[in-house]
N, C-alpha and C positions, 0 to 999 in steps of 0.2 A: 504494500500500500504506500504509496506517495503522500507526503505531506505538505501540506502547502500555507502560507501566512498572504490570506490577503482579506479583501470587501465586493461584500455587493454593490454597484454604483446606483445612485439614485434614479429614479424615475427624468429626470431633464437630463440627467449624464447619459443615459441608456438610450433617448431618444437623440441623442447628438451620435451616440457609437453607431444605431440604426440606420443615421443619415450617412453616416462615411462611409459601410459595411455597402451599402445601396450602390453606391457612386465606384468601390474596387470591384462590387461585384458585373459591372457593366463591362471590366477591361477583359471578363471573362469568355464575355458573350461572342459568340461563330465563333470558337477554339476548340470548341469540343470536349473543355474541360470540365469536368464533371466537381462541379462545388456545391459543400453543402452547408450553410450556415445555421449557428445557436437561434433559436429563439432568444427575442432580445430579455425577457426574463429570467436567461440561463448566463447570462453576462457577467464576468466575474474577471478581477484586478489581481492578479497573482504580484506578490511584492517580493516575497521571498521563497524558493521551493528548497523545503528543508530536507529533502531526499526520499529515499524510497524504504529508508530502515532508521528508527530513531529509538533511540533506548526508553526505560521506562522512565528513567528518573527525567528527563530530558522532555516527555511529552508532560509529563506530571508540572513540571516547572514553568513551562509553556501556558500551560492549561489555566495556573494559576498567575500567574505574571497580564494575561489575557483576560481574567475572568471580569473586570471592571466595565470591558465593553460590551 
């Protein structure tokens, strides 16, 4: 399992990623290339990818260091 430190973006942030997502997805168009994008309510800011193995004390410490937000 992967671990990852990020946020949901806001409803006007998500509508701005939808407007860009629109506009690269057009450079696609008669290529042939087969793209398939998030629903923009699956939208999500990775800050830091903490790997794909993390010890206990380390997810524990996290968990609490985090738990404010």
């Amino acid at each position: 399992m992967n671990y990852f430190l990020g946020f949901f973006p806001s409803e006007e942030a998500r509508n701005s990623i939808k407007k860009a997502v629109r506009e690269v997805g057009k450079c696609f168009n008669g290529f042939g290339i087969p793209v398939r994008w998030l629903e923009p309510e699956m939208y999500q800011m990775t800050l830091l990818n903490l790997g794909n193995s993390m010890p206990f004390y380390k997810l524990l410490y996290y968990k609490y260091k985090l738990k404010p937000f």
